[in-house]
DSSP file (Angstrom, degrees, kcal/mol; ACC not computed):
  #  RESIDUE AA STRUCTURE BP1 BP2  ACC     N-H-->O    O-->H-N    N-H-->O    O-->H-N    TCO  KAPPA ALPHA  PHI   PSI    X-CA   Y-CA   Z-CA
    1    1 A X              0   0    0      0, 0.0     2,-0.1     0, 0.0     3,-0.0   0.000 360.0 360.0 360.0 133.2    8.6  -18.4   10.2
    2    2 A X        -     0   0    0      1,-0.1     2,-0.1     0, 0.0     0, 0.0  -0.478 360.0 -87.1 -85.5 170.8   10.8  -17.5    7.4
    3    3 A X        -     0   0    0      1,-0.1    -1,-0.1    -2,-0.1    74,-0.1  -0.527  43.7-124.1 -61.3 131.3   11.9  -13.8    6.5
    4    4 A X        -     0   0    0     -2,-0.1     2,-0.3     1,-0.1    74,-0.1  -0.275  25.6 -99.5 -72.1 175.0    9.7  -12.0    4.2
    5    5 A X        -     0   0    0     47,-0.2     2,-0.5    -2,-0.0    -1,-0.1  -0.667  33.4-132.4 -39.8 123.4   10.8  -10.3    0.8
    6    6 A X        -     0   0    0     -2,-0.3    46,-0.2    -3,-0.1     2,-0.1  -0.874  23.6-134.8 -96.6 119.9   11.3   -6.8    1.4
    7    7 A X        -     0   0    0     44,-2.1     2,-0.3    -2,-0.5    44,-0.1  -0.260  13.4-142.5 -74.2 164.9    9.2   -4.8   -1.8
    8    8 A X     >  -     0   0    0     -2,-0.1     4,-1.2     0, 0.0     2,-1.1  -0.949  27.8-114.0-109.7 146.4   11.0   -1.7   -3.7
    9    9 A X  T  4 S+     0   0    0     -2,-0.3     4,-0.2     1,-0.2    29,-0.0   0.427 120.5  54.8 -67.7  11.9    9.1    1.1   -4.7
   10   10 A X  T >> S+     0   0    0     -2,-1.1     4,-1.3     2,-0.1     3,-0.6   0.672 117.0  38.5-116.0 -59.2    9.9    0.0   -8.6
   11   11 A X  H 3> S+     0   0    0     -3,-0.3     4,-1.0     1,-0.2    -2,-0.2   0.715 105.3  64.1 -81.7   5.2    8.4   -3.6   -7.7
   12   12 A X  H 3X S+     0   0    0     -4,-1.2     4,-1.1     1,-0.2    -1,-0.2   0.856 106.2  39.5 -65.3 -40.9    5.9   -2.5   -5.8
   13   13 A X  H <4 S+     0   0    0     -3,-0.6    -2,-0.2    -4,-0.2    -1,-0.2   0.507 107.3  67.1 -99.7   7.8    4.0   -0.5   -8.8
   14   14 A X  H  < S+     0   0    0     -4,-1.3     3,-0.2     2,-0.1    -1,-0.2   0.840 111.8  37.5 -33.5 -47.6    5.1   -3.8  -11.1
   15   15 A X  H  < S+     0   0    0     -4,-1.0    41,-0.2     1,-0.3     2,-0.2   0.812 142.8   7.8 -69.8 -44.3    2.4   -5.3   -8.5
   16   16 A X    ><  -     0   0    0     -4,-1.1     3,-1.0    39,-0.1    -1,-0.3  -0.832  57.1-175.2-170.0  94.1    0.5   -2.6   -8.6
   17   17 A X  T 3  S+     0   0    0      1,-0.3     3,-0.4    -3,-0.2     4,-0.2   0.387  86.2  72.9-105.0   8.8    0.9    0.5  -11.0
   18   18 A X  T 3  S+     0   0    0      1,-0.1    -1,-0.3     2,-0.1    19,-0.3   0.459  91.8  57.5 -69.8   5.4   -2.1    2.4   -9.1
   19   19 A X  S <  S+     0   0    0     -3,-1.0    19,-0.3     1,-0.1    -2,-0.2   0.399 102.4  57.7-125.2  -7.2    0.6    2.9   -6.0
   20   20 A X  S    S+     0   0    0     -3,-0.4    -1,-0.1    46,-0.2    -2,-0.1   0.452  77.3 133.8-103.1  -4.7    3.2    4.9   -8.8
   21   21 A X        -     0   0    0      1,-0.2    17,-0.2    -4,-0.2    16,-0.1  -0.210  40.9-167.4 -48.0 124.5    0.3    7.5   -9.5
   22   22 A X  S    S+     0   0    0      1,-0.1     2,-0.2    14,-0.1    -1,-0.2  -0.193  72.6   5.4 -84.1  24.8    1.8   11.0   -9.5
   23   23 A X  S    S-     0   0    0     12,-0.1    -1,-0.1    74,-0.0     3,-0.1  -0.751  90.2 -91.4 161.8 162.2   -1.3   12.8   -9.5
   24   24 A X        -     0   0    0     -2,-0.2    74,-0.2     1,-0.1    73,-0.1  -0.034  53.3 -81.4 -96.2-152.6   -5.1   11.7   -9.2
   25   25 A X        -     0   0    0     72,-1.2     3,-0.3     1,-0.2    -1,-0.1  -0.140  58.0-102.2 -74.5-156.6   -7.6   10.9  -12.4
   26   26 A X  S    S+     0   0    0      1,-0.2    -1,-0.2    37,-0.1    -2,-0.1   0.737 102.5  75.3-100.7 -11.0   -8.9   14.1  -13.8
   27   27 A X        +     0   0    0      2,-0.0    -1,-0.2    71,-0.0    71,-0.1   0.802  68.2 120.8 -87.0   5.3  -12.2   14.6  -12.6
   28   28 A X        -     0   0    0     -3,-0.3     2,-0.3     1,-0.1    71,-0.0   0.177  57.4-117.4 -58.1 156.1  -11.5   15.6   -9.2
   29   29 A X    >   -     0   0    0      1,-0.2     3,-2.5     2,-0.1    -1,-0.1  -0.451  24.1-107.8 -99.2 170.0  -12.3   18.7   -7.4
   30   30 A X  T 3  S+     0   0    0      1,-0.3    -1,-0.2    -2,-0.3    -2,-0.0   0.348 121.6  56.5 -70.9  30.6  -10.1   21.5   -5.9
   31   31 A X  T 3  S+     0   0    0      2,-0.0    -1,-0.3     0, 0.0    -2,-0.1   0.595  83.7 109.0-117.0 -20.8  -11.0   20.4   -2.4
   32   32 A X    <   -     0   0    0     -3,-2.5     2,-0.4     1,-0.1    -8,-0.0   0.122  59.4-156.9 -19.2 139.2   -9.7   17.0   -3.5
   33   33 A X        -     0   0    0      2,-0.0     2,-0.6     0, 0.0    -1,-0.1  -0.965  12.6-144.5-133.0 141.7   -5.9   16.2   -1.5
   34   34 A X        -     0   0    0     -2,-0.4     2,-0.4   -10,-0.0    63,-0.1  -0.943  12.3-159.9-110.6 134.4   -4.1   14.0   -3.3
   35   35 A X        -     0   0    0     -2,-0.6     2,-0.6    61,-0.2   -12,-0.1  -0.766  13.4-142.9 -62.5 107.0   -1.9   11.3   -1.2
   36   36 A X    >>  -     0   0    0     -2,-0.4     3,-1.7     1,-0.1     4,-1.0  -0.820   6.0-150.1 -84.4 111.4    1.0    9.6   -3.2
   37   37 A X  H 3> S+     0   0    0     -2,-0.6     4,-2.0     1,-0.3    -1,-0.1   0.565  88.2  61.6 -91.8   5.4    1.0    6.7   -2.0
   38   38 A X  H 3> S+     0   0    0    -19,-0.3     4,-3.0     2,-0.2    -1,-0.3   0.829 101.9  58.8 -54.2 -44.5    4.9    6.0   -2.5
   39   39 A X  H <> S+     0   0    0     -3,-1.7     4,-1.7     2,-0.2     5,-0.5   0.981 108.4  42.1 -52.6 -62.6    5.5    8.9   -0.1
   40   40 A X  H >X S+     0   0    0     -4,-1.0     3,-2.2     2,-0.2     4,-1.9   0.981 119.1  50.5 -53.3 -44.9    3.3    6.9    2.7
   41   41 A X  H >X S+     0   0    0     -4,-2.0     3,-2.2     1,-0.3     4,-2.0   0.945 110.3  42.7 -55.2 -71.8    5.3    3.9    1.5
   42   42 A X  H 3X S+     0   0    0     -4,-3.0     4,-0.8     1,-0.3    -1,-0.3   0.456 113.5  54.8 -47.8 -14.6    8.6    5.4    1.7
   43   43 A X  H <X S+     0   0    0     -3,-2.2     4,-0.8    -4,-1.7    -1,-0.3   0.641 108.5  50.3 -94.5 -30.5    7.5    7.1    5.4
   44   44 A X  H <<>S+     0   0    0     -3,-2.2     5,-2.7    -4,-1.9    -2,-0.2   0.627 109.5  51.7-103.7 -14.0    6.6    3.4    6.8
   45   45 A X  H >X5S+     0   0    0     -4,-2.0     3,-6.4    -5,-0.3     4,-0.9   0.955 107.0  51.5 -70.9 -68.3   10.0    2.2    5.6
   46   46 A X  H 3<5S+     0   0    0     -4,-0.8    -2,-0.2     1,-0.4    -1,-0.1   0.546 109.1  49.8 -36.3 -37.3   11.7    5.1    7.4
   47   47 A X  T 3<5S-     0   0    0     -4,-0.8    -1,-0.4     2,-0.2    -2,-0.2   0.275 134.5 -88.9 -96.7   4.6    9.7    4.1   10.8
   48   48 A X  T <45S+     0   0    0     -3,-6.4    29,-1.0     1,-0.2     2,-0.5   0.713  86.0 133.9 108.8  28.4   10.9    0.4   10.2
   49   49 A X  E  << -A   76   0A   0     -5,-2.7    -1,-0.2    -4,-0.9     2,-0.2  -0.890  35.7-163.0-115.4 118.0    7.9   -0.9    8.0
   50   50 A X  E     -A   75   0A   0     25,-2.3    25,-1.3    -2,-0.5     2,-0.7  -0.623  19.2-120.3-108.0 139.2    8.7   -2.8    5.0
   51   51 A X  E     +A   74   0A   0     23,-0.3   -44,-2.1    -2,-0.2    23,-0.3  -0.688  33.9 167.5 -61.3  91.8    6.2   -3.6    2.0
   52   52 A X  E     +     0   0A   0     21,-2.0     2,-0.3    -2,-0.7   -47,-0.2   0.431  60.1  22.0 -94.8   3.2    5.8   -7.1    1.7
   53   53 A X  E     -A   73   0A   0     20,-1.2    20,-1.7     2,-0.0     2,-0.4  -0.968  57.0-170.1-150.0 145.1    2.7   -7.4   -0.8
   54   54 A X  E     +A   72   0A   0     -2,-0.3    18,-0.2    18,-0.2     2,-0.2  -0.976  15.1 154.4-140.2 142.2    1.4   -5.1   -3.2
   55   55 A X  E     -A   71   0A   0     16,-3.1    16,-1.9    -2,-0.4     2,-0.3  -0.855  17.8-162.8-142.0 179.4   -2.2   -5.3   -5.3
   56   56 A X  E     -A   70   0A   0    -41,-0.2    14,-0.2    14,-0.2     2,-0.1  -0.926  28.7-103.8-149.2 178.1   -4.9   -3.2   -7.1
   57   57 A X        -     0   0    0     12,-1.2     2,-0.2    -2,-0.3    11,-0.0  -0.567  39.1-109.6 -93.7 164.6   -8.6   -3.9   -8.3
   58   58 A X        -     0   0    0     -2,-0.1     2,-0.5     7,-0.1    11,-0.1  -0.481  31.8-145.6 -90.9-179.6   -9.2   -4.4  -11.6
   59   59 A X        -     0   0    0     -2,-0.2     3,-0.1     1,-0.2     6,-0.0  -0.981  18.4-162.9-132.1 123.2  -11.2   -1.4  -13.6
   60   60 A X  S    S+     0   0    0     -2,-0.5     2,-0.6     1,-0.1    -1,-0.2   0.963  78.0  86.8 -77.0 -51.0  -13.7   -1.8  -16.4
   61   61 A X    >   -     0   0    0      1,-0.2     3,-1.1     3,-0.0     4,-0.5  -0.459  66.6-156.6 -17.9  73.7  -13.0    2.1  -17.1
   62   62 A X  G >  S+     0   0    0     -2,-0.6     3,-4.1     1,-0.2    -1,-0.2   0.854  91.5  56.7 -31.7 -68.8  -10.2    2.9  -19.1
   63   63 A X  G 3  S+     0   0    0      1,-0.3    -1,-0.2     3,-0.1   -37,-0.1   0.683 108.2  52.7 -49.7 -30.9   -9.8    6.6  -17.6
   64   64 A X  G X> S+     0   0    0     -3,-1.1     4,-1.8     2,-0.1     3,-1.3   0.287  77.2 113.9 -86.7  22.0   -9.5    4.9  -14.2
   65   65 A X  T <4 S+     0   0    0     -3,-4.1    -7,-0.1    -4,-0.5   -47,-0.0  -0.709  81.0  29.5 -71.0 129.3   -6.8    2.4  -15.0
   66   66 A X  T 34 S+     0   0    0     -2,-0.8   -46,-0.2     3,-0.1    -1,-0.2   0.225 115.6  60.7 118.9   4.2   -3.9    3.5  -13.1
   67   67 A X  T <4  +     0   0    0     -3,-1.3    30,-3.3   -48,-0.1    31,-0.2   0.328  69.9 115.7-137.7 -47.8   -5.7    4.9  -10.4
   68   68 A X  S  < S-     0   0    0     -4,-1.8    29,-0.3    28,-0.2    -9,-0.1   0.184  71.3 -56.7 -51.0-178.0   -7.8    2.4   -8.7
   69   69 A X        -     0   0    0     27,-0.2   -12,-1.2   -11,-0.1    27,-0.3  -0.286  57.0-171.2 -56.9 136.0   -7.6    1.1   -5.3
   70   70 A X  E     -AB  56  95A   0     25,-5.4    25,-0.9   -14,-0.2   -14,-0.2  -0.988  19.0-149.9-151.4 167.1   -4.8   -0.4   -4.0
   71   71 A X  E     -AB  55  94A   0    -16,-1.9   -16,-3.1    -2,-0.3     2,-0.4  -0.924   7.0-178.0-148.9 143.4   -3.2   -2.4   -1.1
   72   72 A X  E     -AB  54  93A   0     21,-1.5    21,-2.8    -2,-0.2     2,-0.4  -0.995  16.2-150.9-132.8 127.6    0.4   -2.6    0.2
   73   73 A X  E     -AB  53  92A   0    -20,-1.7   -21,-2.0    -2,-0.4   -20,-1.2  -0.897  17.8-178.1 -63.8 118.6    1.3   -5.0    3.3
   74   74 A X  E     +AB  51  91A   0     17,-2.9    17,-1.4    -2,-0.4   -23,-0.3  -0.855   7.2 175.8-117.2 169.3    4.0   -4.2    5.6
   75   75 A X  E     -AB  50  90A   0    -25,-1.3   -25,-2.3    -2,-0.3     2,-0.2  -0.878  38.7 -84.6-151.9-179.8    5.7   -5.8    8.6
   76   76 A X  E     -A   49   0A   0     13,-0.6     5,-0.2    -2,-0.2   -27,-0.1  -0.365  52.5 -88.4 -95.2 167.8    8.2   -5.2   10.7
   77   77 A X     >  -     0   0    0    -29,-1.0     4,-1.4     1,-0.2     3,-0.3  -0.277  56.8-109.9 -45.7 128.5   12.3   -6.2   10.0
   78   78 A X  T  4 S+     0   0    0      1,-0.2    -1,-0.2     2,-0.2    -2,-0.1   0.703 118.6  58.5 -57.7  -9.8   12.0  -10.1   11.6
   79   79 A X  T  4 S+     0   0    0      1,-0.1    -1,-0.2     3,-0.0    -2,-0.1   0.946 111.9  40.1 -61.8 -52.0   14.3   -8.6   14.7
   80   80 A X  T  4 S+     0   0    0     -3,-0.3    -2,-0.2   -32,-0.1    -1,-0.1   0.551  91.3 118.3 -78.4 -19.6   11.8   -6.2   15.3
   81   81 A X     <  -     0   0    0     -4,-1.4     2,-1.6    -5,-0.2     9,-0.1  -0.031  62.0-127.5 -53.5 142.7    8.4   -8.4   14.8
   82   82 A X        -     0   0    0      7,-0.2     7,-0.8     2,-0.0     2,-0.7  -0.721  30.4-171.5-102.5  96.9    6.0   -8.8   17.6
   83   83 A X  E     +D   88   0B   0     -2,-1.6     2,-0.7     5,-0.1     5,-0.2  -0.606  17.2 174.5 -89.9 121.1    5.5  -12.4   17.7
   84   84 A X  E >  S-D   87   0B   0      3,-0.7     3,-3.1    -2,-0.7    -2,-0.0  -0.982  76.3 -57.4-114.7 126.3    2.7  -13.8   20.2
   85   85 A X  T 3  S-     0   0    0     -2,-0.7     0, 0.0     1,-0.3     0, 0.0  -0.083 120.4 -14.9  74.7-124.1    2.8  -17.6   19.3
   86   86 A X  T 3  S+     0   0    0     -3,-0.1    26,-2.1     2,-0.0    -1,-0.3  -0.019 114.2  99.9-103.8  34.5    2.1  -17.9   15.5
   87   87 A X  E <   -D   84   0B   0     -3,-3.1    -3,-0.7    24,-0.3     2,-0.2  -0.470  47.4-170.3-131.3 168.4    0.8  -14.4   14.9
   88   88 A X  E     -D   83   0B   0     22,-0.4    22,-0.9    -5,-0.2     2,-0.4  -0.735  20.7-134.2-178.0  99.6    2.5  -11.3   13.4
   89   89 A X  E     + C   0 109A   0     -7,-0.8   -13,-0.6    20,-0.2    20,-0.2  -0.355  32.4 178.9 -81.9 133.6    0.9   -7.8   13.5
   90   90 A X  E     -BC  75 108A   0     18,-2.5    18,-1.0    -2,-0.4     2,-0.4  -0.626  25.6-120.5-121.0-173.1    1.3   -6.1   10.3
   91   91 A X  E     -BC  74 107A   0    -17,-1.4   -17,-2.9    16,-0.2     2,-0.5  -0.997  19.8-159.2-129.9 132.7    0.3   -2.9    8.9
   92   92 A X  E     -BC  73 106A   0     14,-3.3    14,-0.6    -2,-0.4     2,-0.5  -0.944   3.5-156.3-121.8 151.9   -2.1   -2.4    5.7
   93   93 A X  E     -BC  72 105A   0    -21,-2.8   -21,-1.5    -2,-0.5     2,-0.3  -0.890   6.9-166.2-117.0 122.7   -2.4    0.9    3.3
   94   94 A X  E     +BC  71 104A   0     10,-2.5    10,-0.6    -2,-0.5     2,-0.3  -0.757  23.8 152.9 -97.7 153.9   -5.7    1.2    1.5
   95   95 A X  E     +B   70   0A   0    -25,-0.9   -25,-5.4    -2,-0.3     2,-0.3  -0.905  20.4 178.3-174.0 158.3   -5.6    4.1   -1.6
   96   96 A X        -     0   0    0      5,-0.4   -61,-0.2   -27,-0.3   -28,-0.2  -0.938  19.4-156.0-153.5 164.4   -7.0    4.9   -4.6
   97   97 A X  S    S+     0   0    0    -30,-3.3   -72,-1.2   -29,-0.3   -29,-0.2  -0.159  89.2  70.2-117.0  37.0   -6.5    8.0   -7.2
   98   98 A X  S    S-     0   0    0    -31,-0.2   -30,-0.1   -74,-0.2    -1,-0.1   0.496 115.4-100.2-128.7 -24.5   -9.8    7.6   -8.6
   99   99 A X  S    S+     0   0    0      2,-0.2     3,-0.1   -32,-0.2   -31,-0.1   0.598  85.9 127.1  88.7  56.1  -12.1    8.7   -5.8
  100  100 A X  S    S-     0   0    0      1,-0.4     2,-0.3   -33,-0.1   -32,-0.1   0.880  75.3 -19.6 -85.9 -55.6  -12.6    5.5   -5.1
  101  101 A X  S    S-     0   0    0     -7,-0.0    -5,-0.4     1,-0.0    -1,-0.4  -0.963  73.1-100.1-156.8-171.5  -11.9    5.2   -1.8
  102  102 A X        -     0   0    0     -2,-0.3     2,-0.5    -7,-0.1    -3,-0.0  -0.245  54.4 -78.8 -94.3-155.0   -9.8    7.5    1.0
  103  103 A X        -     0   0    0     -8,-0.2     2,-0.3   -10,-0.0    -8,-0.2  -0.882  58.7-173.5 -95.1 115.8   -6.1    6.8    2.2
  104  104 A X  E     -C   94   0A   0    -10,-0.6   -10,-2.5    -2,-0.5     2,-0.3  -0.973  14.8-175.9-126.5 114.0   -6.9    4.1    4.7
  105  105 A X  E     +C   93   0A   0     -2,-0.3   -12,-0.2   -12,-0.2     2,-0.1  -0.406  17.2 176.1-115.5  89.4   -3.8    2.4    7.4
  106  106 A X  E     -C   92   0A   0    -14,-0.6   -14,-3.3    -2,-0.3     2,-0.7  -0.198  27.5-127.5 -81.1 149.5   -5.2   -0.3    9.4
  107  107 A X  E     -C   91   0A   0    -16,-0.2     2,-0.3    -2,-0.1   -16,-0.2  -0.793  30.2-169.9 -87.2 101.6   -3.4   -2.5   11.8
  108  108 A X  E     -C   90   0A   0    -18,-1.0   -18,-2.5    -2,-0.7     2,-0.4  -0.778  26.3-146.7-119.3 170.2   -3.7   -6.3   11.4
  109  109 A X  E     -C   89   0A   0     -2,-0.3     2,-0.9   -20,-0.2   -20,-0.2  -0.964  23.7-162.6-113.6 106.0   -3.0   -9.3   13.2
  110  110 A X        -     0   0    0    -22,-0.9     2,-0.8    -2,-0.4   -22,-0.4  -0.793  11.1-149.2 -99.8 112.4   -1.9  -12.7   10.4
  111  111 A X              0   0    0     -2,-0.9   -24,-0.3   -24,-0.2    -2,-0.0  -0.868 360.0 360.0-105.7 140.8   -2.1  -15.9   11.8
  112  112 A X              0   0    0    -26,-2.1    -1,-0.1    -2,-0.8   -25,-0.1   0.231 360.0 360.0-121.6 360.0   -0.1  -18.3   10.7
């Protein structure tokens, strides 16, 4: 298995410019918390999980362009990977700023 690409928070919201949002769309209410999702990004580096894909839905909505749902892949540094055979547990980050969906991070398994 070769070495992934390691994302940067600059190509990440190339990939996906819903994941740079600095605040959510505007109709939300004051019970609303908003997640950035660069912060989580930038937290899962720190614990030794690196971004290796990033994507978004598209929107028919103009207001919600920049905002929709989006999805970041991490894994770990290839020293660090837990490799059972041809398998490789990764981590994925659901978000949106739209109220689309919540701040979701599930644990997956890729097999190769």
């Amino acid at each position: 298995m070769t070495a992934p690409t390691f994302m940067t928070n600059d190509l990440i919201v190339q990939h996906a410019s819903a994941a740079g949002a600095t605040e959510p769309v505007d109709k939300v209410s004051s019970r609303y918390t908003f997640v950035p999702t660069l912060d989580a990004v930038d937290l899962l580096r720190d614990a030794g999980w690196f971004p290796i894909k990033a994507e978004q839905s598209r929107t028919r909505i103009q207001d919600k362009e920049g905002f929709q749902k989006h999805c970041i892949r991490f894994t770990r540094n290839e020293n660090l990977q837990m490799n059972i055979k041809d398998e490789r547990v990764d981590l994925v980050l659901y978000n949106s700023h739209d109220l689309g969906s919540s701040f979701k991070l599930i644990a997956s398994i890729w097999r190769k």
